[in-house]
C-alpha positions in Angstrom: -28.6 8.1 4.3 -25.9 9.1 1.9 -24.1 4.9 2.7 -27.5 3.7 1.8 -27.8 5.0 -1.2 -24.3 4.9 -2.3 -24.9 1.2 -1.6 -27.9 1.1 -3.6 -26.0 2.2 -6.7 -23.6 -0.1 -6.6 -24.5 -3.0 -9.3 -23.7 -5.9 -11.4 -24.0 -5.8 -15.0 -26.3 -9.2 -15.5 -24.8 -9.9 -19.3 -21.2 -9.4 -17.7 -21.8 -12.1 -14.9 -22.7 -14.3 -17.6 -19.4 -13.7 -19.2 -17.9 -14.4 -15.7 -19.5 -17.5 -15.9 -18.4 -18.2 -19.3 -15.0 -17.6 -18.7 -14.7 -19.6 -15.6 -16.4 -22.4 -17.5 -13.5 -22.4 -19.8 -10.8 -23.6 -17.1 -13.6 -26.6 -15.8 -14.3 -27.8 -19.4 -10.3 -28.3 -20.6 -9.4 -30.0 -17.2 -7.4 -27.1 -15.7 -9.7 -27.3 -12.2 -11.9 -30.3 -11.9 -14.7 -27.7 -10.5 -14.9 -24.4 -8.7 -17.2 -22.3 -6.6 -16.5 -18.7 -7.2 -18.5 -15.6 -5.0 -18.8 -12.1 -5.8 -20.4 -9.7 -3.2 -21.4 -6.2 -4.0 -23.1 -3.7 -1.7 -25.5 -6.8 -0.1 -26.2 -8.1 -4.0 -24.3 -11.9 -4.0 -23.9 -14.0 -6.8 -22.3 -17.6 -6.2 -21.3 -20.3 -9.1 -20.4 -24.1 -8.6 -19.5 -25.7 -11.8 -17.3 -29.0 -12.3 -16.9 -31.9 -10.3 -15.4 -32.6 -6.4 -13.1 -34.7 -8.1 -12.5 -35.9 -11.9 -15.4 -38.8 -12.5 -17.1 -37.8 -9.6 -20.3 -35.7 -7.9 -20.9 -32.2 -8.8 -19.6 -29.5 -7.1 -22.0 -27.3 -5.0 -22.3 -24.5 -3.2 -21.5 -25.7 0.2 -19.0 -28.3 -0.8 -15.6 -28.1 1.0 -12.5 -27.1 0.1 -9.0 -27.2 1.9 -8.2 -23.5 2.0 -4.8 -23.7 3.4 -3.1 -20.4 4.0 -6.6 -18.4 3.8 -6.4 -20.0 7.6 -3.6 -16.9 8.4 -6.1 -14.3 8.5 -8.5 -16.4 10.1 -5.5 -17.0 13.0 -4.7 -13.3 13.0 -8.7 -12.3 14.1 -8.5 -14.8 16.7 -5.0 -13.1 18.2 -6.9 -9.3 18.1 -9.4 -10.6 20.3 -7.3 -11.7 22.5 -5.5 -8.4 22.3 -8.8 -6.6 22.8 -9.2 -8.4 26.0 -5.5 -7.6 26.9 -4.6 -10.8 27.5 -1.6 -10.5 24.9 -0.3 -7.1 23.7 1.3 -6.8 20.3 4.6 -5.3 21.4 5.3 -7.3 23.9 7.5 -10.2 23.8 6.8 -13.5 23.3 8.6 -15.2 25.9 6.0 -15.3 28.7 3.8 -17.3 26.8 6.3 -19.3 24.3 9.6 -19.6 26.6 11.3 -21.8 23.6 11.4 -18.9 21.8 13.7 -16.8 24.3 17.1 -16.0 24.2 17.2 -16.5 20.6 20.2 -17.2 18.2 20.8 -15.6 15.2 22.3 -17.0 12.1 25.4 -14.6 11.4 24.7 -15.4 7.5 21.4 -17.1 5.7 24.3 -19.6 3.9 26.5 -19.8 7.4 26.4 -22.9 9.4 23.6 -23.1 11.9 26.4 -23.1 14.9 27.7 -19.5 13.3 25.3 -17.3 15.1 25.0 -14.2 17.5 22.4 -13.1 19.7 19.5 -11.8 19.0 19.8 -8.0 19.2 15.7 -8.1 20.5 13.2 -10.3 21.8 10.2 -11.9 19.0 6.9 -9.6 19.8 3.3 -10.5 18.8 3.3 -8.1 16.4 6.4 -9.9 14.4 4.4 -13.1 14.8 1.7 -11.0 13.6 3.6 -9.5 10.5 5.9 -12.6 10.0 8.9 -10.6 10.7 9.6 -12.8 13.7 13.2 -13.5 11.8 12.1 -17.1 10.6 10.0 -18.7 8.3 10.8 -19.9 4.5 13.6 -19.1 2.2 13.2 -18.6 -1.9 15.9 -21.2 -2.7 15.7 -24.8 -3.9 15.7 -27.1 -0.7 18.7 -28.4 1.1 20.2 -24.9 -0.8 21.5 -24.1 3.0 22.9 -25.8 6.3 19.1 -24.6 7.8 17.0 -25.8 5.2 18.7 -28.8 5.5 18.7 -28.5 9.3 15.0 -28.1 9.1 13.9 -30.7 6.8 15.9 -33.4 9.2 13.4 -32.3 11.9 10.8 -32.4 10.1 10.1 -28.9 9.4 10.9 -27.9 6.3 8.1 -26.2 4.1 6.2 -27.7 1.3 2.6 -28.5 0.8 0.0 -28.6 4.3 0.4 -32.0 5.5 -1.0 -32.5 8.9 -1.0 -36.4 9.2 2.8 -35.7 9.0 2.7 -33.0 12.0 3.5 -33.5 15.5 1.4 -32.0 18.5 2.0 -28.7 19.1 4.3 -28.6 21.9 6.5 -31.2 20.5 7.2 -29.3 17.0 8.0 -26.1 18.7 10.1 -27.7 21.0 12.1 -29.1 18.0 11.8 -25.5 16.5 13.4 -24.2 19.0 17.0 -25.8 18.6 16.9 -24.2 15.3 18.6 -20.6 14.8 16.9 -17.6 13.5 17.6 -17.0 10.0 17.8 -12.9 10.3 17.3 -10.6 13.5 13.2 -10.1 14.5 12.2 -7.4 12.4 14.5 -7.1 9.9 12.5 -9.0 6.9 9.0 -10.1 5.8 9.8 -14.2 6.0 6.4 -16.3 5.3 4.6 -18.8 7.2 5.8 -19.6 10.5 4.2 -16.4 12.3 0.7 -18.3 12.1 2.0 -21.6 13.0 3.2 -20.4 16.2 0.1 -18.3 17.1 -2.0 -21.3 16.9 0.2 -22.4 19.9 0.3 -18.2 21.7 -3.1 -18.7 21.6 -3.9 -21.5 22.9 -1.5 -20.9 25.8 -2.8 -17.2 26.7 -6.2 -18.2 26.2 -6.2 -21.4 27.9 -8.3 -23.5 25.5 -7.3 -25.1 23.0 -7.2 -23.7 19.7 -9.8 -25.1 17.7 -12.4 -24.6 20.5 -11.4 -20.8 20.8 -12.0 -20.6 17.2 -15.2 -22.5 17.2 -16.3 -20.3 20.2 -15.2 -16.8 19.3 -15.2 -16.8 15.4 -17.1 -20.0 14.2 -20.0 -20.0 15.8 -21.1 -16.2 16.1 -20.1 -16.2 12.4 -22.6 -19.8 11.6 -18.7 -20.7 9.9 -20.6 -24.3 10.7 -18.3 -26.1 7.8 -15.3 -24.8 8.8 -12.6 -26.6 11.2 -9.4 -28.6 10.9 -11.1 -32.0 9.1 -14.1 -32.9 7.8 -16.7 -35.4 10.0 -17.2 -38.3 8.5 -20.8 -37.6 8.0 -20.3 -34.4 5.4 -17.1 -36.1 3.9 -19.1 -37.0 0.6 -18.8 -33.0 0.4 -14.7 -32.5 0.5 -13.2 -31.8 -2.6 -10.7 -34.2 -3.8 -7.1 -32.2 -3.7 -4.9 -32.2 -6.8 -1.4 -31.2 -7.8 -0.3 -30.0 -11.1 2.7 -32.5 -13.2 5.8 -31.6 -14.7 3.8 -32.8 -17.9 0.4 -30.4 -17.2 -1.6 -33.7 -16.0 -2.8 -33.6 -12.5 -2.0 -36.2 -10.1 -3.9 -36.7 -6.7 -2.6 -34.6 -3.5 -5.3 -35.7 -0.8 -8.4 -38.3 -1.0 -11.6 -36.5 0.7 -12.4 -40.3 2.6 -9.5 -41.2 4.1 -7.1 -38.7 3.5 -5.5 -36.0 5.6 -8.5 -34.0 6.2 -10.8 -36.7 7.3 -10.0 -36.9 11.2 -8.8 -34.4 13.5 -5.1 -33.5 13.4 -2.5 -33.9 16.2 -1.0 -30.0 15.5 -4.0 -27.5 14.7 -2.4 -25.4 12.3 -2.9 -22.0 12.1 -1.4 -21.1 9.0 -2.7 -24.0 7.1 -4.9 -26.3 8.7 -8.5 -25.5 8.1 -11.2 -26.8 5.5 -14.4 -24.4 4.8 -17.1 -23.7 2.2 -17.9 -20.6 0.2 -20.4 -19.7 2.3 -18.8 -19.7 5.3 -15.5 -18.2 4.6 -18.3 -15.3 2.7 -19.9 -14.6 6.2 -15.7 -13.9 7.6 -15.1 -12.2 4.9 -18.4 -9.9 5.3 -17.5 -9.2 9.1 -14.4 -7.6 8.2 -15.5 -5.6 5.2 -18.4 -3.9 8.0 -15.6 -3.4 10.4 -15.9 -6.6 12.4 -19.6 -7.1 13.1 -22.0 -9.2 11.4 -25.9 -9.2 11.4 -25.4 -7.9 15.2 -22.2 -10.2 16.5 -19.3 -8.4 17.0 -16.2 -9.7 16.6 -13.4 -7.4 16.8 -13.8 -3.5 17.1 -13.6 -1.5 13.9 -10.1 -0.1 14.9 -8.8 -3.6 15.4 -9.9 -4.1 12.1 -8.4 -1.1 10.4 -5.2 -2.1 12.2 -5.3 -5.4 11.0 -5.7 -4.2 7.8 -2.9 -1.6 7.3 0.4 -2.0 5.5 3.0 -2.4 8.2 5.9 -3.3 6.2 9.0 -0.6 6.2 10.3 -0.1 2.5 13.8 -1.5 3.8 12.1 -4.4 5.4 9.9 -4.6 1.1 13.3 -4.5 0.1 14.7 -7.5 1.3 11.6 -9.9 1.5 9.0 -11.5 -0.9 8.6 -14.6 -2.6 10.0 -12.0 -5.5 12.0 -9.3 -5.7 8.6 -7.4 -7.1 6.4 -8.9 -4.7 6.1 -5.8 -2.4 6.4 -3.1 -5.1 2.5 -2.8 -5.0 1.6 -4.2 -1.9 2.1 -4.8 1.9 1.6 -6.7 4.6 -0.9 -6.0 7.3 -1.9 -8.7 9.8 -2.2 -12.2 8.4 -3.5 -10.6 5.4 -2.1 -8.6 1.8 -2.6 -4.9 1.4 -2.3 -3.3 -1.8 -0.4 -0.1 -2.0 -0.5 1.1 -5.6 -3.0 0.1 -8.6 -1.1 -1.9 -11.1 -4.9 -3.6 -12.3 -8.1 -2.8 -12.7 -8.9 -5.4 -10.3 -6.2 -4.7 -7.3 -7.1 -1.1 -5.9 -5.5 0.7 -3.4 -6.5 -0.5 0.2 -7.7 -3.9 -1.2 -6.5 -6.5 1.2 -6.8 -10.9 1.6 -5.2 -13.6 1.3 -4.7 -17.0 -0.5 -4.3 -20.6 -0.2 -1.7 -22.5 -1.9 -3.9 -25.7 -2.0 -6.3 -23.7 -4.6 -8.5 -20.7 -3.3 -8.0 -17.0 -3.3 -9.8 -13.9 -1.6 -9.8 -10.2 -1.2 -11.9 -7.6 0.6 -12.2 -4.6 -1.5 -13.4 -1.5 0.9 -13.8 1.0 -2.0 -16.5 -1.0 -3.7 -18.0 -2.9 -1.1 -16.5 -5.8 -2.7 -16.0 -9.5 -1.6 -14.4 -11.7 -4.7 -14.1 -15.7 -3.5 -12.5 -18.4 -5.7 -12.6 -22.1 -4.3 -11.0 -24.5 -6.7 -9.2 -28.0 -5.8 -5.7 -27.8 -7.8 -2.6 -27.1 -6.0 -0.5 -24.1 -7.3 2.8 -24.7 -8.6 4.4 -21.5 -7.8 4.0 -18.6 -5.2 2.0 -16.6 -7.4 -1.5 -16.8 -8.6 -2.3 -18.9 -11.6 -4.3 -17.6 -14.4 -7.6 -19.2 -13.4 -7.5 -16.5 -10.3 -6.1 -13.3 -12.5 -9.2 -14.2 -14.8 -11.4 -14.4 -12.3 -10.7 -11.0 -10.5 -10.3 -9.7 -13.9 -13.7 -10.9 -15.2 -15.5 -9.9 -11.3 -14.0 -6.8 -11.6 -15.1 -6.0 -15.4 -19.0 -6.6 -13.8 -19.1 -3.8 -12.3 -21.6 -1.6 -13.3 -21.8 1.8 -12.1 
């Protein structure tokens, strides 16, 4: 009784949405995004806005038009291993190796700037829970490419970072088998290192699950969630819906990343990506982002205990491990990392409280669960960021979601 009507105070201010609106508005009309679909989610009350165009010139945006969402595929990938962790067919301390045999007997590079031959052993095997945490001892540096022998090691297999690209990705086994003549760039669990923990869990699970990995997520997640817009390309029959991908110029112009009919997205890829792969709508990343908030059950369907979910969702970073990772040196100083997702650790804004957790995607979207409020805040645009950290279209919009409150 008490939920219920704790729930039942918690409000929108109507004139405040509209200023939400108008402010949003702002970024579609000069040409900053060519259109967005932002959600905010309150205590069951949901407000959704589509504005602009699924590419300049082109058909308006709507509410279930589809977006490339990029890295806000990681937390998808992390639900997907706690089931299988639930059902014990992977444990989170337990190494690796059984199910990803490349990644045994690891090398370790003595320096980040040494030669990729100037290594020791590993001093542990990687466990689930590095994969989990990306503090599996590889992943991407913050230095200008080819700044190191392993960047530049990388990038002549084919696996250096930069935008997601999967016409340009090799099946699954094959990349990890190239992966794996590659050194680790510190010792497993010394550092936060981003990225490459999701790409090889799309590949642990498929393995201990036995199915490929975008039927288990169609089976497990997908379907009990009706995610039914949300997958690794768009059929040909809803492609009129895809958003047209953009990146941002040296000169502030934005130039084309990925057509909607015939680009990347449009067939199925050879390497499912975990950390980067998928396409969804508003609605459908709402109805993930809803499970988790209610501890991992929607309208009935569970998906993972509430535990699971609370474990998922808890900073497991050390302060020596903070102290030595981010894309910044600030990046952890109010915040963690969970599993697959962000947790913040100390209120530096109004709109980031303590225990607030999500994730975003580099291609243009953003979202966090906020537990205190019963708050979902979603942000779908099309443009490409051009650094690590959120552009001012995003900080406005949890700024102006945030000043709507009205309780």
């Amino acid at each position: 009784m008490e939920r219920a009507a704790a729930a039942a105070r918690r409000s929108f201010s109507k004139a405040r949405l509209g200023r939400m609106r108008e402010g949003l508005e702002k970024y579609v009309e000069r040409g900053e995004v060519p259109g967005l679909v932002a959600v905010v989610s309150r205590g069951g009350e949901t407000h959704v806005e589509a504005m602009g165009a699924l590419a300049f010139g082109g058909a308006p945006v709507r509410g279930d038009s589809v977006f490339r969402i990029s890295s806000m595929t990681k937390p998808i990938t992390a639900v997907a291993t706690m089931i299988l962790v639930e059902e014990c067919k992977l444990r989170l301390d337990d190494a690796v190796d059984a199910w990803l045999p490349e990644l045994a007997a690891r090398r370790v590079l003595r320096a980040i700037d040494a030669p990729i031959e100037d290594t020791v052993p590993a001093e542990r095997a990687i466990t689930v829970r590095d994969l989990l945490t990306f503090r599996l001892g590889y992943g991407m540096v913050m230095a200008m490419p080819g700044t190191y022998p392993i960047q530049r090691a990388a990038a002549a297999l084919g696996l250096d970072s930069g935008p997601p690209a999967p016409a340009t990705v090799p099946p699954g086994d094959e990349w990890l088998a190239k992966l794996s003549t590659l050194p680790l760039m510190y010792q497993p669990g010394d550092r936060w290192l981003y990225n490459m923990g999701s790409e090889l869990l799309s590949i642990l699970i498929e393995r201990a699950a036995g199915q490929a990995f975008p039927a288990f997520l169609r089976a497990r997640i997908f379907e009990p969630l009706g995610m039914k817009d949300t997958g690794f390309f768009v059929p040909e029959a809803q492609i009129d819906r895809l958003a047209t991908s953009y990146r941002p110029q040296p000169d502030g112009s934005l130039a084309i990343y990925d057509e909607s009919r015939g680009g990347q997205w449009s067939r199925p890829p050879a390497f499912a990506s975990g950390a980067a792969g998928l396409v969804s709508t508003a609605d459908d990343y709402l109805a993930f982002a809803r499970m988790l908030l209610a501890g991992g059950t929607l309208e009935g369907r569970r998906i993972l205990s509430r535990p699971s979910v609370e474990l998922m969702t808890t900073d497991h970073l050390t302060p020596a491990q903070k102290a030595r990772s981010g894309f910044t040196p600030e990046d952890f100083a109010a915040s963690g990392f969970g599993f697959g997702v962000s947790v913040v650790t100390r209120r530096d804004h109004a709109y980031a409280p303590i225990g607030q957790y999500g994730w975003d995607g580099g291609l243009g979207s953003v979202w966090r669960n906020d537990p205190r409020e019963d708050m979902i805040t979603l942000l779908f645009t099309q443009r490409m960021w051009s650094s690590p950290q959120p552009p001012p279209v995003c900080r406005d919009f949890w700024t102006l979601a945030y000043q709507a409150i009205d309780d």
